[in-house]
DRENDO-1510 file (C-alpha; in Angstrom, 1 decimal, always signed):
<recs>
REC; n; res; u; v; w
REC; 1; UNK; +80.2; +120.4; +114.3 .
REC; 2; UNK; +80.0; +118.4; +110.6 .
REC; 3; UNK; +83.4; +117.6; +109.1 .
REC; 4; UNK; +83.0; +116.7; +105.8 .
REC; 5; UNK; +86.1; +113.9; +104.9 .
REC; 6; UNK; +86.6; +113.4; +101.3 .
REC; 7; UNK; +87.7; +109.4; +100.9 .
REC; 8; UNK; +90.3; +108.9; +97.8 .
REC; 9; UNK; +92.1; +105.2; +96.9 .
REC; 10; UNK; +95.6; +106.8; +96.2 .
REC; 11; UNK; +97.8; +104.5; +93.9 .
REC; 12; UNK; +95.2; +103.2; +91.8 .
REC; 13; UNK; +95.9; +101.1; +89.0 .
REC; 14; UNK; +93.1; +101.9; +86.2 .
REC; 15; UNK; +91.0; +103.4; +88.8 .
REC; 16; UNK; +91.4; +100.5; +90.4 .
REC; 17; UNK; +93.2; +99.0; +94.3 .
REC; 18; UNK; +94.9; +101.8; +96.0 .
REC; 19; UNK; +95.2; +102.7; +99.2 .
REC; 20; UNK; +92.2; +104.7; +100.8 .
REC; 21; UNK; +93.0; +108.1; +102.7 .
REC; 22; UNK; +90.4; +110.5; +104.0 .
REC; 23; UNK; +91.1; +114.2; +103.0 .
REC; 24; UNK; +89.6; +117.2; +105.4 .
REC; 25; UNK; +90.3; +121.0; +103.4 .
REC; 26; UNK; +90.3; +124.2; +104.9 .
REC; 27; UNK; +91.1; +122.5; +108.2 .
REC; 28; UNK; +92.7; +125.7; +110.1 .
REC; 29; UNK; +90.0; +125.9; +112.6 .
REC; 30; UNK; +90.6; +121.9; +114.1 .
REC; 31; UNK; +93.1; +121.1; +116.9 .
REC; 32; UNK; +95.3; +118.2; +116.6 .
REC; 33; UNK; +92.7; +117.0; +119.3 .
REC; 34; UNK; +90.1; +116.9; +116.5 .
REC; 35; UNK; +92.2; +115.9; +113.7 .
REC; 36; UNK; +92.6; +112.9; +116.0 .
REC; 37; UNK; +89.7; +111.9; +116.4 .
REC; 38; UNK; +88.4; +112.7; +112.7 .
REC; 39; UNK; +90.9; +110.1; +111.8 .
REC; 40; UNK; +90.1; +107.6; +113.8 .
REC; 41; UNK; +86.4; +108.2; +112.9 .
REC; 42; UNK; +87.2; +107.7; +109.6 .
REC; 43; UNK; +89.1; +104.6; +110.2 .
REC; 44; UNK; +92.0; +104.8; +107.3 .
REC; 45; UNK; +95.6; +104.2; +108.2 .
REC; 46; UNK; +95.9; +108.3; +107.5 .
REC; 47; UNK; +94.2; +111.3; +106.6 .
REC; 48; UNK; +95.3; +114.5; +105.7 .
REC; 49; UNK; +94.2; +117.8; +107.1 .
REC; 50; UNK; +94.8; +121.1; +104.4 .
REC; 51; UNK; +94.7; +124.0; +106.0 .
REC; 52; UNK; +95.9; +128.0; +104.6 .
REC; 53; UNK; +100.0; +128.7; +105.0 .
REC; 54; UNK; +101.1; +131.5; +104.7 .
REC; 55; UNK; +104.9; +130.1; +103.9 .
REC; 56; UNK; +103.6; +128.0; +101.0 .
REC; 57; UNK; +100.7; +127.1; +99.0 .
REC; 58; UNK; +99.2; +124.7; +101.3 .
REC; 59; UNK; +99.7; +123.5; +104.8 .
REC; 60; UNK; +99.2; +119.6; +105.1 .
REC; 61; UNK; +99.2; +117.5; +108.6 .
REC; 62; UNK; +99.0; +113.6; +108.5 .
REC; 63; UNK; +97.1; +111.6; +111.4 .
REC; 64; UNK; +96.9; +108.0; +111.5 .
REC; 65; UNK; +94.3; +106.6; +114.4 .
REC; 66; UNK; +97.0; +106.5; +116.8 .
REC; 67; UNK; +99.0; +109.6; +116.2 .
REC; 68; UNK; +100.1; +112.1; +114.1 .
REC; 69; UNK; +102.9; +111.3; +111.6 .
REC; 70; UNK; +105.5; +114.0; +110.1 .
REC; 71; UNK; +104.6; +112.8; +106.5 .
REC; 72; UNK; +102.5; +110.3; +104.3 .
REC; 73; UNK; +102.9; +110.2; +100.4 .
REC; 74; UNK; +99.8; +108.4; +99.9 .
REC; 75; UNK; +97.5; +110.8; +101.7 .
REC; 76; UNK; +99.6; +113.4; +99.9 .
REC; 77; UNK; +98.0; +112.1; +96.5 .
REC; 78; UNK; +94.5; +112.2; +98.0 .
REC; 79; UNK; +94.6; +115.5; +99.2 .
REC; 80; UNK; +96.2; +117.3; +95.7 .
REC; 81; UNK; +94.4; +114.8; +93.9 .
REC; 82; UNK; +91.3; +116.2; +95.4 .
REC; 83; UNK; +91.8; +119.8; +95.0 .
REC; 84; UNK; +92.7; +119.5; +91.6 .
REC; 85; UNK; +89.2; +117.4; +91.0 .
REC; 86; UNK; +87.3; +119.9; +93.0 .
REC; 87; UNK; +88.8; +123.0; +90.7 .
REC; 88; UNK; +90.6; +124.1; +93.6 .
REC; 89; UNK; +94.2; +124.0; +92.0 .
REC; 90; UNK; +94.9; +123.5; +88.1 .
REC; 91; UNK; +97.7; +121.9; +86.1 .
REC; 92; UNK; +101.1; +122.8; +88.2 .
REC; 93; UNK; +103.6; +123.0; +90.5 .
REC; 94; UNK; +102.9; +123.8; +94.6 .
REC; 95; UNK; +104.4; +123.5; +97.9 .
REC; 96; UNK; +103.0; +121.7; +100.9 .
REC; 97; UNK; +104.6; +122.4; +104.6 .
REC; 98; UNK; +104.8; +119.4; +106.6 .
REC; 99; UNK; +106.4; +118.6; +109.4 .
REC; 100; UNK; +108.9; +116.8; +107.1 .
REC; 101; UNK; +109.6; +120.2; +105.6 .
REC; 102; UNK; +108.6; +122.3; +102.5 .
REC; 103; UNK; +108.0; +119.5; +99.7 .
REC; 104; UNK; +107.0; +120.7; +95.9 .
REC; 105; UNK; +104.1; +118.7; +94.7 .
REC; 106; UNK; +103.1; +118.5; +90.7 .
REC; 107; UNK; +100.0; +118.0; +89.1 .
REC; 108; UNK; +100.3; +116.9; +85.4 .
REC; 109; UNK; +98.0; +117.0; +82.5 .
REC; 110; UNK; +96.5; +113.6; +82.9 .
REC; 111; UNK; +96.1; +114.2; +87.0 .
REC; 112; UNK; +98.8; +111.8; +87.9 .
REC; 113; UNK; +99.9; +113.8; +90.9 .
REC; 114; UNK; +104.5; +113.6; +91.5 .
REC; 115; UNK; +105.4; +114.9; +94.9 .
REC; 116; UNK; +109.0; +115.7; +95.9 .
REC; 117; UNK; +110.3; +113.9; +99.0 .
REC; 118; UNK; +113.2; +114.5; +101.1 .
REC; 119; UNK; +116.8; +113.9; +100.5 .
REC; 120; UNK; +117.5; +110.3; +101.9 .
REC; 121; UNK; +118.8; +110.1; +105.7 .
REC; 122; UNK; +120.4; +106.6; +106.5 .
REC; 123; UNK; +120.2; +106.6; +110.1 .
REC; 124; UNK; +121.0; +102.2; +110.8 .
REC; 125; UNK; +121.8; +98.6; +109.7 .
REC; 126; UNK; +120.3; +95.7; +111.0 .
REC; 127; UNK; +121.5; +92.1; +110.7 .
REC; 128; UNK; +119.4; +89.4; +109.0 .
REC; 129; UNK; +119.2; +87.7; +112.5 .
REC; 130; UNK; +117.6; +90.6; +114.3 .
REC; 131; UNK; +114.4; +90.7; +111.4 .
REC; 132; UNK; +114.2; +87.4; +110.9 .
REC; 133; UNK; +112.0; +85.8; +113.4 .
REC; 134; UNK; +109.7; +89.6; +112.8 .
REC; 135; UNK; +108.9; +88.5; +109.4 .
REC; 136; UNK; +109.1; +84.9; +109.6 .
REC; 137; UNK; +111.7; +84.3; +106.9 .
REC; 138; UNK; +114.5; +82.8; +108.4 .
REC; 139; UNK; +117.9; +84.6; +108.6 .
REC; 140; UNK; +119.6; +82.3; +105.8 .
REC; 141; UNK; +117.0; +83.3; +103.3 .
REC; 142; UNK; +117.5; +87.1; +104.1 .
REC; 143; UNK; +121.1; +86.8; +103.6 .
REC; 144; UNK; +121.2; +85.1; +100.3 .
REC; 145; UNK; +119.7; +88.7; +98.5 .
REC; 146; UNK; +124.2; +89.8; +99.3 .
REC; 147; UNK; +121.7; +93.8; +99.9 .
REC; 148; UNK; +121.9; +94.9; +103.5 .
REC; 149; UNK; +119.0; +95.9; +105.7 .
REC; 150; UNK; +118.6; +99.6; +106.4 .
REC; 151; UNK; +117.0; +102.2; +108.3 .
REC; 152; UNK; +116.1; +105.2; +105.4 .
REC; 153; UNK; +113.7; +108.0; +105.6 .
REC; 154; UNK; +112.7; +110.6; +102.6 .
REC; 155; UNK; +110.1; +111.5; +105.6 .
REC; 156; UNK; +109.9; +108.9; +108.1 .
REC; 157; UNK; +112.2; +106.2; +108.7 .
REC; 158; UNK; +111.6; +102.9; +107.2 .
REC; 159; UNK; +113.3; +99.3; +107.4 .
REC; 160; UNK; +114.3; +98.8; +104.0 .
REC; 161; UNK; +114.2; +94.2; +104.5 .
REC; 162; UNK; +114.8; +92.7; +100.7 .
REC; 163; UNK; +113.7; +89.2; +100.6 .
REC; 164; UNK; +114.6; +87.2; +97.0 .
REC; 165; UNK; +112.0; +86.2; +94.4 .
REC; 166; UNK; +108.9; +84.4; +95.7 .
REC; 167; UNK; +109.5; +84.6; +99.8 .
REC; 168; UNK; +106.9; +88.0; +99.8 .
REC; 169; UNK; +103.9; +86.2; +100.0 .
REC; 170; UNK; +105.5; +83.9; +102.5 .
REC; 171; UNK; +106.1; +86.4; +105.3 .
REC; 172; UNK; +104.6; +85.7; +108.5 .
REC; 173; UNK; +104.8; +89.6; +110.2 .
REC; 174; UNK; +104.6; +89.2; +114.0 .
REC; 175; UNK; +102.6; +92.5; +114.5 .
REC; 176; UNK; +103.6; +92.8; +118.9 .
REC; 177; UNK; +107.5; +92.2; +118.2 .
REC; 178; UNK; +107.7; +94.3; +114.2 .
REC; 179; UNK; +105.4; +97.4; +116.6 .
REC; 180; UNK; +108.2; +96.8; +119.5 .
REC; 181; UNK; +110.9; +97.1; +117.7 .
REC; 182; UNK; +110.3; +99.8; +116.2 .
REC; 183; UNK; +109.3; +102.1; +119.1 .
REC; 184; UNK; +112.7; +100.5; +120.6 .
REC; 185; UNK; +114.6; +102.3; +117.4 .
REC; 186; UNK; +112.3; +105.0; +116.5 .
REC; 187; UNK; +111.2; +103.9; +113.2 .
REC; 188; UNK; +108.1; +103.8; +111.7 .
REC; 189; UNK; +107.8; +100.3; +110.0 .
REC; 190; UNK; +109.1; +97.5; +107.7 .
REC; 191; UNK; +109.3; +98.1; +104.0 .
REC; 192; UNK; +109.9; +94.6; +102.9 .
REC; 193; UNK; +110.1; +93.8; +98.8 .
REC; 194; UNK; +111.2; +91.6; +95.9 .
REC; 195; UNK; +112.8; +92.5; +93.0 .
REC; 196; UNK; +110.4; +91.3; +90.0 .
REC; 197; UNK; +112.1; +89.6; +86.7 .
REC; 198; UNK; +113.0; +91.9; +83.7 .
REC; 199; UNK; +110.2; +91.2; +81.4 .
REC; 200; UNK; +107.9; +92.4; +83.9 .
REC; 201; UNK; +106.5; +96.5; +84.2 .
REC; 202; UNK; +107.7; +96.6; +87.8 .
REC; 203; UNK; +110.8; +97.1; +89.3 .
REC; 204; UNK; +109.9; +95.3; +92.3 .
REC; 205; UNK; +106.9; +94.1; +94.4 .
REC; 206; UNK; +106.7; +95.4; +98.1 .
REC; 207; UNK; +104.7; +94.7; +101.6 .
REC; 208; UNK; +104.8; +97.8; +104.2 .
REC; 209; UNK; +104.0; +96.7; +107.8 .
REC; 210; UNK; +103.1; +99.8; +110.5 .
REC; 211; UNK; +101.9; +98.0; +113.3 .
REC; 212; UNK; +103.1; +101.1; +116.1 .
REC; 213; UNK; +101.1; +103.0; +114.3 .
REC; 214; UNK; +97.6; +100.8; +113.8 .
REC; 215; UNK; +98.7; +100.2; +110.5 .
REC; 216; UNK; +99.1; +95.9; +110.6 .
REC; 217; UNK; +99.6; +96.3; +106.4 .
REC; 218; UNK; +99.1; +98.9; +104.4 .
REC; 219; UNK; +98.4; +98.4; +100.4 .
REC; 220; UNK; +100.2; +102.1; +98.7 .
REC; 221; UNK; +102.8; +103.6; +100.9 .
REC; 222; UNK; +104.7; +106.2; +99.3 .
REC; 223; UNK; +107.2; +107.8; +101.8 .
REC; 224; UNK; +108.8; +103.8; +101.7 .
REC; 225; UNK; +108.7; +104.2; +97.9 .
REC; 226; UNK; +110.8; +106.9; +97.7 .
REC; 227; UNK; +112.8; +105.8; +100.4 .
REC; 228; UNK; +113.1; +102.0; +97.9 .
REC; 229; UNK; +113.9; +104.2; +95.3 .
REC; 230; UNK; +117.1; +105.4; +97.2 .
REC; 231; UNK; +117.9; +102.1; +98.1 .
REC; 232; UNK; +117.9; +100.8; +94.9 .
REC; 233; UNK; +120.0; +103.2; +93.2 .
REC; 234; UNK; +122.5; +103.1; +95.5 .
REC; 235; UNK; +122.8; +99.1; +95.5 .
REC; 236; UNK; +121.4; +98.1; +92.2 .
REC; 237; UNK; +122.2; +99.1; +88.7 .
REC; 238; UNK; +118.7; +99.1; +87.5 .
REC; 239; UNK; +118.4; +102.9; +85.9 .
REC; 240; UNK; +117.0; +105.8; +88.2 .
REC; 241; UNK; +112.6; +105.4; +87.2 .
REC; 242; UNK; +111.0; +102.8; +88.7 .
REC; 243; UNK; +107.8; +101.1; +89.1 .
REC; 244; UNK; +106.4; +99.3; +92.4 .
REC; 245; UNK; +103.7; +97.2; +93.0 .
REC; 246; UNK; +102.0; +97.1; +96.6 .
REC; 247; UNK; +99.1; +95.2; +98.0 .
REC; 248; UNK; +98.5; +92.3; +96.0 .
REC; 249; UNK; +98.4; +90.0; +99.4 .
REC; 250; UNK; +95.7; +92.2; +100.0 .
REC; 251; UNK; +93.7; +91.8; +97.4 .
REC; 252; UNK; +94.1; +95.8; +96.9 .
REC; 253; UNK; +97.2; +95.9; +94.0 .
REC; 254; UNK; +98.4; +99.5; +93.9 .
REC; 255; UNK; +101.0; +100.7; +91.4 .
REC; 256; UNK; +103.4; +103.7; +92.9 .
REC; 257; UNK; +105.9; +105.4; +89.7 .
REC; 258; UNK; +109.6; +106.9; +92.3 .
REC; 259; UNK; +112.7; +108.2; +90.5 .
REC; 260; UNK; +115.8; +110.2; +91.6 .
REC; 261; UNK; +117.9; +112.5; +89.9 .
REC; 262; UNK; +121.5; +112.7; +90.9 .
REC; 263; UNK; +123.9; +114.9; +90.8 .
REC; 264; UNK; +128.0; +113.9; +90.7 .
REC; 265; UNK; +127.0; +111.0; +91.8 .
REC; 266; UNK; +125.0; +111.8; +94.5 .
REC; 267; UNK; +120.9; +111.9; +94.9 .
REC; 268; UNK; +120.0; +115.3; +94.4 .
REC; 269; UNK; +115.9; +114.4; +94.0 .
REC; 270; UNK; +113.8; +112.3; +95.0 .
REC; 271; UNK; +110.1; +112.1; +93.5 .
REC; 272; UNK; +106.8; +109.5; +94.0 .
REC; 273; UNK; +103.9; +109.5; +91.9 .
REC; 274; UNK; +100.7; +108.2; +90.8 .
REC; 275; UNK; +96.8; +108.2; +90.4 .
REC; 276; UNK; +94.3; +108.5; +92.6 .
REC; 277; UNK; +90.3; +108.1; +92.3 .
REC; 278; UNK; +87.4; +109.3; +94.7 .
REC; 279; UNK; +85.5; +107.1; +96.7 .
REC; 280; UNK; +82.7; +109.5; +98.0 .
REC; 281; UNK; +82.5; +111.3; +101.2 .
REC; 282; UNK; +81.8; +110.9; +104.6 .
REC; 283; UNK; +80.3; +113.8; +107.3 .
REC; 284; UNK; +81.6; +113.1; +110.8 .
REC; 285; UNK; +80.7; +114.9; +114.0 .
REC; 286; UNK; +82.7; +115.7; +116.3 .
</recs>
């Protein structure tokens, strides 16, 4: 049979960068077998599969070419984005089921698209020696950011790496030991960043390296925002909105918007948002 796959850059800045996902509605009848293979037809580093729930508005799975992942914020934009281009929802709040749990997802006025991600889990801390030689930034130049290195998921786990002003362009990611690793601790990737100066309209500029999972770089990676956005309000007095750039060693610049809300001190919500534009479509056959 013909899938039809609708191809959306999430993350766009002015319509344009972002990072590509491939979107497959009223999915119920495909097997993960299919979904599989869809997504690696298609080629992206996800794509989301919307299928009826009868729990919640929408049920949403996430396949990358290599597997199926419990969540993925950017393919999350593509597929609400979609819908609400295609007239299929309007102007307001929903709920997706994922295997990273019931997650509320907002569609605004304007069609920037704010999903809710989970509470943050801290699950490790790493030692600038063990992610040094991964990255290529030696262990010295880790240490002098005085912010830790930790594991953090709002949906999957990340490595939270800061490196100081002006070293993100310089990492040299060593995709066979970053992909090791993290099988070896059950993470999904590396979520490295720099803070940017005051003056400018991000908060801080960010690299996302998923090699386990096909993904060598990706450009938009929103589960790691929100995860970032955790981090940063627990280390860093820098207010509770914040603005990311991704991509720009790609060539592909993406702009991701994450805040929390807290509550007695503690995170009580986490949200990632952004824009998304369509890049066409694609019929598959599988």
């Amino acid at each position: 049979m013909n899938i039809e796959v609708n191809l959306v850059s999430s993350f766009t800045i002015d319509g344009n960068g972002g990072n590509p996902a491939g979107v497959v509605l009223n999915a119920d009848h495909l097997s993960d077998e299919q979904k599989l293979k869809i997504a690696q037809a298609v080629g992206y580093s996800e794509t989301a599969f919307v299928s009826f729930c009868e729990d919640a508005d929408f049920e949403v799975s996430f396949f990358t070419p290599a597997a199926e992942v419990d969540f993925c914020g950017h393919a999350t934009l593509a597929a609400f984005s979609t819908m609400y281009q295609k007239q299929i929802i309007t102007v307001g709040s929903y709920v997706q089921k994922t295997k990273a749990g019931m997650l509320s997802v907002h569609i605004e006025p304007n069609g920037k698209v704010v999903m809710e991600q989970r509470l943050p889990h801290k699950t490790a801390i790493f030692s600038y020696q063990e992610i040094s030689n991964l990255i290529g930034i030696e262990s010295s130049v880790l240490k002098s950011t005085n912010l830790p290195i930790e594991v953090i998921s709002t949906g999957l786990p990340d490595v939270i790496i800061p490196v100081p002003s002006g070293f993100l362009d310089k990492i040299d990611p060593d995709d066979q030991l970053i992909a090791e690793f993290c099988e070896k601790h059950k993470v999904v990737g590396f979520h490295v960043f720099e803070l940017c100066e005051q003056e400018s309209m991000f908060t801080a500029s960010c690299r996302n390296f998923a090699p386990l999972f096909g993904i060598s770089e990706e450009s938009a990676t929103g589960s790691s925002s929100g995860a970032l956005a955790c981090y940063l309000a627990e280390h860093l007095e820098l207010g509770h909105d914040y603005i990311f750039e991704q991509g720009r060693a790609m060539n592909c610049a993406s702009m991701i918007m994450a805040s929390v809300e807290l509550e007695h001190s503690r995170i009580a919500k986490v949200k990632v948002g952004g824009f998304a534009s369509s890049i066409g479509t694609v019929e598959i056959y599988i």
